[in-house]
C-alpha beads as a LAMMPS data file, in Angstrom:
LAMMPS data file: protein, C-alpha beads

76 atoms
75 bonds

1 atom types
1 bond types

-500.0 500.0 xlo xhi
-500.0 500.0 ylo yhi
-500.0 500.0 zlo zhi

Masses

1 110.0

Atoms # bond

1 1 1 -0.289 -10.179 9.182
2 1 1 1.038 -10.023 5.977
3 1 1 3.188 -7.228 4.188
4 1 1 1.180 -4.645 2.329
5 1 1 4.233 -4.096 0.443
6 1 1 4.612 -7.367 -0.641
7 1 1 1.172 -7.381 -2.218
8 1 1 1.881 -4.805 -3.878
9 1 1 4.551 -5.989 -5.435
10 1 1 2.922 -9.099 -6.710
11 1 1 0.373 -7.202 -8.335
12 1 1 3.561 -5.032 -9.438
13 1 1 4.218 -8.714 -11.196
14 1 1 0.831 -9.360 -12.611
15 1 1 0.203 -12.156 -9.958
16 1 1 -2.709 -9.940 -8.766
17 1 1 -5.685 -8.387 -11.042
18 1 1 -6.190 -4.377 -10.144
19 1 1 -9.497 -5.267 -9.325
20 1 1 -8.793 -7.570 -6.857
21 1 1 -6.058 -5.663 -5.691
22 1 1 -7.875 -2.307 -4.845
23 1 1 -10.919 -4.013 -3.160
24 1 1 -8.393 -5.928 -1.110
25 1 1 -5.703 -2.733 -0.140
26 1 1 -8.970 -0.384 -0.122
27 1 1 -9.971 -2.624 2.891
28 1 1 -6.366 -3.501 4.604
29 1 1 -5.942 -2.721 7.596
30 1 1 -2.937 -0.178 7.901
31 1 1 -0.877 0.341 11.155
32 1 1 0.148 3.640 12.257
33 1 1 3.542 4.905 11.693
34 1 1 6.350 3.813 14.056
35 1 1 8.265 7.379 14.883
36 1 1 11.139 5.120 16.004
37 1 1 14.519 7.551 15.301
38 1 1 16.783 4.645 14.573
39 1 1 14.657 4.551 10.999
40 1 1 14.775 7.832 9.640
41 1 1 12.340 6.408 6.861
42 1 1 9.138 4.042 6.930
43 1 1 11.201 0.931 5.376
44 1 1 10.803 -0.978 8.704
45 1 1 7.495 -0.995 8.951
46 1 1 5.123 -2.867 5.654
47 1 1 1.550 -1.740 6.205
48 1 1 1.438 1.947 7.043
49 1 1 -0.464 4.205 4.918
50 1 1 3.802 5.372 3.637
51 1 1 4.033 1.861 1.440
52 1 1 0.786 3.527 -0.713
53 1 1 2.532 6.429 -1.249
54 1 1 6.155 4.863 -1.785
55 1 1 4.305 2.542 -3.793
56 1 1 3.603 5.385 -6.481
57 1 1 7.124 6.420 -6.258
58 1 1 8.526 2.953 -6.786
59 1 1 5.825 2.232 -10.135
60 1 1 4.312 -0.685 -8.493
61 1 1 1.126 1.218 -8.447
62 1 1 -0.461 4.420 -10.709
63 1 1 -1.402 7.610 -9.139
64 1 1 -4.889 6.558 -10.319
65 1 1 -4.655 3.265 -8.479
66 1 1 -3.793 5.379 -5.341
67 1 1 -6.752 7.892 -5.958
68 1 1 -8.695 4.865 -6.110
69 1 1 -7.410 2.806 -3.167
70 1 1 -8.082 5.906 -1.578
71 1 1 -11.872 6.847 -2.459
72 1 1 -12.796 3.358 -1.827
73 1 1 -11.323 3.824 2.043
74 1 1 -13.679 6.533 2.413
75 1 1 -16.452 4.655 1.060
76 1 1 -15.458 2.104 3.943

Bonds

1 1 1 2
2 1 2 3
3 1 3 4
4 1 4 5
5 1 5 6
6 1 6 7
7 1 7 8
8 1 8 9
9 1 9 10
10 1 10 11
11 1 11 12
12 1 12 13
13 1 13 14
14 1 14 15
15 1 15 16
16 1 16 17
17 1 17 18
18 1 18 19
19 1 19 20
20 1 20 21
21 1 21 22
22 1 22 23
23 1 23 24
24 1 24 25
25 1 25 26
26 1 26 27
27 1 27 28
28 1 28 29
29 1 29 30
30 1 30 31
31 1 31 32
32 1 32 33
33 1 33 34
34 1 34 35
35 1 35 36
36 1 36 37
37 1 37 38
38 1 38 39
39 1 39 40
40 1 40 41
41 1 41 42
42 1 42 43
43 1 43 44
44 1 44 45
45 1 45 46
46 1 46 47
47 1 47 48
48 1 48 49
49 1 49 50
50 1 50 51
51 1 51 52
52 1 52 53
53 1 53 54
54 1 54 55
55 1 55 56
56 1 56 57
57 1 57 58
58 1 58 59
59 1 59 60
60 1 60 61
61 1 61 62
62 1 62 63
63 1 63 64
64 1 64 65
65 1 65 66
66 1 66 67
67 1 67 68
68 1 68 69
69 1 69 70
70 1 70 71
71 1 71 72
72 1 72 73
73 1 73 74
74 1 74 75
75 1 75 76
């Protein structure tokens, strides 16, 4: 599978249009979040539903892009 945060940051880069890049995270398919204590934080782990939100934190995405990404997972 590949890394949800590495798609993000390639459209961080401009190698991927928003368009294209909130149809294709709006439909990824995120893994639940390994509560493994030897990683107090997400960082081991690249498609959780954490990288969106660490995403926003990090600028490689806007708020609005989350909102977005978000909505468009409800619309399924």
């Amino acid at each position: 599978m590949q890394s949800l945060r590495a798609y993000l940051e390639r459209y961080a880069a401009g190698e991927v249009t928003r368009e294209e890049m909130l149809d294709r995270v709006a439909a990824w398919p995120l893994e639940e979040r390994d509560l493994d204590p030897a990683h107090g934080l997400p960082d081991h782990q690249d498609n959780t539903g954490d990288v969106l939100g660490e995403a926003v934190l990090l600028d490689l995405i806007s708020e609005e892009d989350y909102r977005e990404i978000l909505r468009r997972r409800q619309l399924g």
